[in-house]
N, C-alpha and C positions, 0 to 999 in steps of 0.2 A: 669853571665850577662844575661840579659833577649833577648829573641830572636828578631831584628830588625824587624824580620816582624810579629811576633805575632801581632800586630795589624794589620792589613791586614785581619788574619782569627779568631780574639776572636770572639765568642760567633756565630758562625756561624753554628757551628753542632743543637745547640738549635734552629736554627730559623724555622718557618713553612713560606707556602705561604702567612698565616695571617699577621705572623708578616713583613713578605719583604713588604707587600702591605699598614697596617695600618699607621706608620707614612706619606707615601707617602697621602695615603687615605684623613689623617685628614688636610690635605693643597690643596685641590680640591676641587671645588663644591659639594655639596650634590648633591644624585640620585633625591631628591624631587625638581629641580631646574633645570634637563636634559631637554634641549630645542633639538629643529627638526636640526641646525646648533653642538651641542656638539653630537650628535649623528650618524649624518653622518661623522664624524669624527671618527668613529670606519670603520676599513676597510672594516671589512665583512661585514656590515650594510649598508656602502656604496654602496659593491659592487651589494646586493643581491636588493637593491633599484630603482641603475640606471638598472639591468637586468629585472627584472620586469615590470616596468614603459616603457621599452623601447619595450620589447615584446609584452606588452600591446596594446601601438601605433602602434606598425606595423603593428598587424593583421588589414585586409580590415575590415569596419563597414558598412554595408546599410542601406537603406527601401528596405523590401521585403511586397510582397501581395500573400496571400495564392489565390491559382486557385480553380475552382470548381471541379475539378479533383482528388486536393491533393495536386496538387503540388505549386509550386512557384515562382514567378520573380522578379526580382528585378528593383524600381522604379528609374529608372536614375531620370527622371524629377518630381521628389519629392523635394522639398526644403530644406527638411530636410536632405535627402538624402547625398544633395549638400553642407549643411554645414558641415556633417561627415565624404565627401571626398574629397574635395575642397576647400571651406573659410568659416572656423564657423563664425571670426570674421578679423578685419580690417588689424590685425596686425599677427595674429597666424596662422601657417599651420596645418592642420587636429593632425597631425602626435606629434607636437606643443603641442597644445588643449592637446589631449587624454594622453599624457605625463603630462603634468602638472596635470590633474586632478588625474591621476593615483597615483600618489606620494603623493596629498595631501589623497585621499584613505588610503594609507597604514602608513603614518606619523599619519595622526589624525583622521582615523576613517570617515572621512567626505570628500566631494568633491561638491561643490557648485559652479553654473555659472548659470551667470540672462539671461536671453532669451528675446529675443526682438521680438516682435509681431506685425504684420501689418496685416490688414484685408484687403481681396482680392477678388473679384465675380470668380464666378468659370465659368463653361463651361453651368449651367444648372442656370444660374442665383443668385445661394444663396453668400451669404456673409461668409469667413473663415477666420479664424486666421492663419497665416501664419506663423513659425519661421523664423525670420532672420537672426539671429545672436545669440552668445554663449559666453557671456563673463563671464570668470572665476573668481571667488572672493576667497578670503584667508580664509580658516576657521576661522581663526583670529579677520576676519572683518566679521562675521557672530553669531548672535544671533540666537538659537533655542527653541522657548518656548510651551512648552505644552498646547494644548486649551482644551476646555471640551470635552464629549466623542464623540467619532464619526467623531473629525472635526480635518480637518489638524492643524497641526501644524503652530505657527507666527514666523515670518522672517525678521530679522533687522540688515540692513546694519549698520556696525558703520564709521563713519565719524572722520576728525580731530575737535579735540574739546570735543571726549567725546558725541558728535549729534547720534543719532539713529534716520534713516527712517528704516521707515517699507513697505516691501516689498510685495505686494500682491502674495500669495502662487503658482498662476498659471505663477510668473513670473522668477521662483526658479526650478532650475535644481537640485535635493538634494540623490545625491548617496552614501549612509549608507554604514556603514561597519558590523560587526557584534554590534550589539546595543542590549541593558537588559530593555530600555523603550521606545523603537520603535521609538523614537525621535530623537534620535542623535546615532553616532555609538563611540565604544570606540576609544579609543588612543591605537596603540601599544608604544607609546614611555612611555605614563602614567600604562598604565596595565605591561609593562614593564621594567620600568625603572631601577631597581634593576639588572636584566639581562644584561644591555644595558650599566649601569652606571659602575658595576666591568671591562665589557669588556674595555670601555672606561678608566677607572681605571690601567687596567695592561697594555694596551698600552702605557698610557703613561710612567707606571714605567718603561717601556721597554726602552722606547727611552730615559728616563735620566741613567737607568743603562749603555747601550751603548755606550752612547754619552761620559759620564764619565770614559769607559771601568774601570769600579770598579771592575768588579770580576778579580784578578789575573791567567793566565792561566799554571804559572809552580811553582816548589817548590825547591828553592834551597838552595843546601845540601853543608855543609863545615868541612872537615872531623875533627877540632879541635876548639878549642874555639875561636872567631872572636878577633884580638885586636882592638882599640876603632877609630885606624884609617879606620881600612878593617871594620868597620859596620859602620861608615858614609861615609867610598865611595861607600857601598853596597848600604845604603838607597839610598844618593842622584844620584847613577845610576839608580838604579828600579824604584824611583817616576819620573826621567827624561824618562823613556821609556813609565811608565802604567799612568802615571799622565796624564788628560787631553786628547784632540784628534788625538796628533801625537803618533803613535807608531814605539819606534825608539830601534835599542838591547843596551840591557843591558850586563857589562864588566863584567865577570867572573872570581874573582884572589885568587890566595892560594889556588889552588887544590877543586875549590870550584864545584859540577856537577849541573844539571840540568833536574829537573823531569816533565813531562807535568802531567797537572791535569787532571783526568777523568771530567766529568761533575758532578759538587756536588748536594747529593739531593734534597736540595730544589730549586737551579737551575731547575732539571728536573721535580718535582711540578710545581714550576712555569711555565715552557713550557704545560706540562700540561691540569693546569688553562687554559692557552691559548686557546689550544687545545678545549675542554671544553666550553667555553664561544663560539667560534666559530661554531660549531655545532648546537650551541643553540641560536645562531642570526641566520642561516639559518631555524633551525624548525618555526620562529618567521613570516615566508613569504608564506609558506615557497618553501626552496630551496633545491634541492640537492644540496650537496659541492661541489661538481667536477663543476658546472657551475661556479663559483667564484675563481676556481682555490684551491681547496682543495682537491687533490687528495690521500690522503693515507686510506682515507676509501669511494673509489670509489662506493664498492657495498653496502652499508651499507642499502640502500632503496628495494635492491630487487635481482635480477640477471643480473649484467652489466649496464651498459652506457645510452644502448637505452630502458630500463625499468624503468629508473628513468626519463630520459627523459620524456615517455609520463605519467607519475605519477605526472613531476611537471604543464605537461598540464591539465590534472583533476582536479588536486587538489588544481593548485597555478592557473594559467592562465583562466581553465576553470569557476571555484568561481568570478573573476574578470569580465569574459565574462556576467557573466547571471547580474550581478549587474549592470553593464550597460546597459545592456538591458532592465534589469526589470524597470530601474529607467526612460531612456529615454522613455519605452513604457508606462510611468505610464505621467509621466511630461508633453511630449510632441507631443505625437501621440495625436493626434484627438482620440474620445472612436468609432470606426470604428476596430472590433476584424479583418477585413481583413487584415490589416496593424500591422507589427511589425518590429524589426530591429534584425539583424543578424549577428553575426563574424564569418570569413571565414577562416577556422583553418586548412584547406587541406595543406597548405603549410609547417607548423610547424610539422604535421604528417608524412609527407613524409619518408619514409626511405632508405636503399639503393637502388641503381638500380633494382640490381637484386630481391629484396623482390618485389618494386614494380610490376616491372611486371610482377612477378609472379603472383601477383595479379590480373594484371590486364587479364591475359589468361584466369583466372577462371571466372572472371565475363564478360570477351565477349564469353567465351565457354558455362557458363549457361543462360547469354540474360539477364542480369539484366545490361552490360555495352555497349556500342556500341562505332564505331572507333571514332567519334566524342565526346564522354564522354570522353573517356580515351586520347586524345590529348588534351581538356581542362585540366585538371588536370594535365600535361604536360606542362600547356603554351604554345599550340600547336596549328594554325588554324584550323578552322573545313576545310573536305576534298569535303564539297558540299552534296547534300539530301542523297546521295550514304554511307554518313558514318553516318547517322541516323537511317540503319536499326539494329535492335534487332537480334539475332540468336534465333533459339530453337533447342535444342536437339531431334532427331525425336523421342527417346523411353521417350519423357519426356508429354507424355499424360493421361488423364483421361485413366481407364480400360474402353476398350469397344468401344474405340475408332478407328479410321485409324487412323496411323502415319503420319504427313506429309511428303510427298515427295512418297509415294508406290504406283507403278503401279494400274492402276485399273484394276478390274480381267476382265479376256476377256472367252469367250466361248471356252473350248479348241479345240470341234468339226469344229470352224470355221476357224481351223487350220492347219487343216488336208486337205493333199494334196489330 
């Protein structure tokens, strides 16, 4: 008599991660048809999305003005200023805005918001363009078409209806992602849909395997030949326990025992896969895994925690930082090269206590910090003119020099008693 549960495990040693995935495959969307909603549907994608986007908004944004000096300030009463830390627009908060825009960055390549302009006299009489406001538009709702050489690019809002206005270029906030005709920037979800679309793919075969609990987890053993009644109270015991989403014990009779199953190997392929595909939505941002909660290859980017840490500030944060800036100081700064805008990244740097101030001994011991520097970057009030002064080391002079602070030489004759 054939074994009750031989269908349970036919043809299972043959199978690959291919074939567990292909019938599911061909009842799913095609990868040529992954939209920005079926994609954040992949976890890790999800996750490395809102981390980004979210880190992005946080950091401070300004107008700064380069000094004659060298050095720098920052314009509170800039307008623009004031829409980057304040109200870009009616409904959105800074934090808001730069979130949103961020995301449409890394979904489609693109991040576009119309700027609203008023012309104002200044202090010396002339007439300026002023920004007002920052309203964000869907790349969706965005046309980008190449003009002849030399000249920006045209700009066309689309409307209900299928209507296209066109958008004067100065009135178009247009931050690129990496882009191959300077025009528009790619899509990660188009350049990588294939990536995006398997991960999405074994997800969900995950949650119908699951949900189904179709892999059986033990194998039970009857030490003689079943008669026809003890293999239909066998089956309809085992499908009442592994059938479905109750899992409830099954009755064991006639000397019958109970083996658990190792993890099978295309089970452990399939994890995997998983595995796998995960890795490779993070490289797609990218992310170290340990920020999304992926911790079994913590150090995989370098030595520890806080080395990948500031590797995904460089590499993922800081790439984000200059885009923005290069695109607001292109868009919307007046062409006055004193003026540019700035992220204020001291705070994601941070590290422990004790590093820091390790730090910071060295640089008020060498005079490149003083007490009021170092309580800034602290979050810390200044302590009044008294913590603006510099140190110097006294052997830290030109050759040939006096040291500061040494007596000055006196006549020793006029010493003598």
């Amino acid at each position: 008599m054939r074994n009750p549960l031989a269908r349970l495990f036919d043809n299972r040693k043959s199978q690959t991660i291919a074939d567990l995935l292909s019938a599911y495959i061909r009842d799913t969307p095609t990868t040529s048809r992954l939209t920005d909603d079926a994609a954040m549907r992949v976890g890790t994608f999800n996750s490395c999305l809102r981390l980004v986007s979210g880190i992005e908004a946080s950091l401070p944004l300004h107008v700064m003005r380069r000094l004659p000096d060298g050095g720098k300030e920052r314009q509170v009463l800039n307008s623009l200023d004031q829409l980057l830390s304040l109200k870009p627009n009616a409904w959105q908060t800074p934090f808001e805005w730069r979130e949103q825009m961020t995301a449409h960055l890394l979904l489609r390549g693109n991040a576009y918001s119309w700027i609203g302009w008023a012309k104002v006299v200044d202090r010396t009489a002339q007439t300026r363009n002023r920004a007002t406001e920052l309203i964000p538009m869907h790349p969706d709702l965005v046309d980008v078409e190449a003009t002849e050489w030399n000249r920006p690019p045209r700009y066309f809002l689309k409307r209900k209806g299928g209507q296209r206005t066109e958008l004067p270029a100065d009135e178009v906030l247009h931050i690129r992602g990496l882009s191959t005709d300077g025009v528009k920037g790619r899509s990660v979800i188009s350049d990588a849909r294939e990536t995006i679309g398997v991960a999405l793919d074994t997800q969900r075969y995950a949650a119908r395997l699951f949900s189904n609990d179709a892999t059986p987890g033990v194998v039970l053993k009857h030490p003689s030949k079943l008669s026809k009644d003890a293999a239909s109270r066998l089956r309809e015991s085992w499908d009442d326990a592994h059938a479905g989403n109750t899992r409830r014990t099954a009755v064991l009779e006639e000397g019958m025992t109970l083996e658990r199953l190792t993890l099978a190997p295309e089970d452990a392929q399939f994890l995997q896969t998983r595995d796998m595909q995960q890795s490779q939505i993070c490289g797609l941002f990218p992310v170290p895994p340990h920020l999304v909660g992926i911790v079994d290859k913590s150090t995989s980017w370098g030595s520890g925690i806080e080395q990948q840490n500031i590797q995904f500030l460089t590499y993922c944060i800081g790439i984000i930082n200059r885009r923005f800036e290069s695109a607001i100081r292109r868009c919307v700064i007046e062409a006055d090269e004193t003026f540019f805008v700035e992220h204020l990244v001291d705070g994601l740097q941070r590290s422990d206590i004790k590093s820091r101030y390790g730090a910071y001994a060295v640089g008020r011991q060498w005079g490149w910090l003083s007490v009021n520097d170092i309580r800034a970057r602290e979050n810390l009030n200044p302590i009044g003119p008294d913590g603006d002064v510099y140190l110097q080391p006294l052997n830290m002079v030109p050759a040939g020099d006096v040291p500061l602070g040494d007596p000055p030489e006196t006549d020793p004759a006029a010493n003598r008693g």
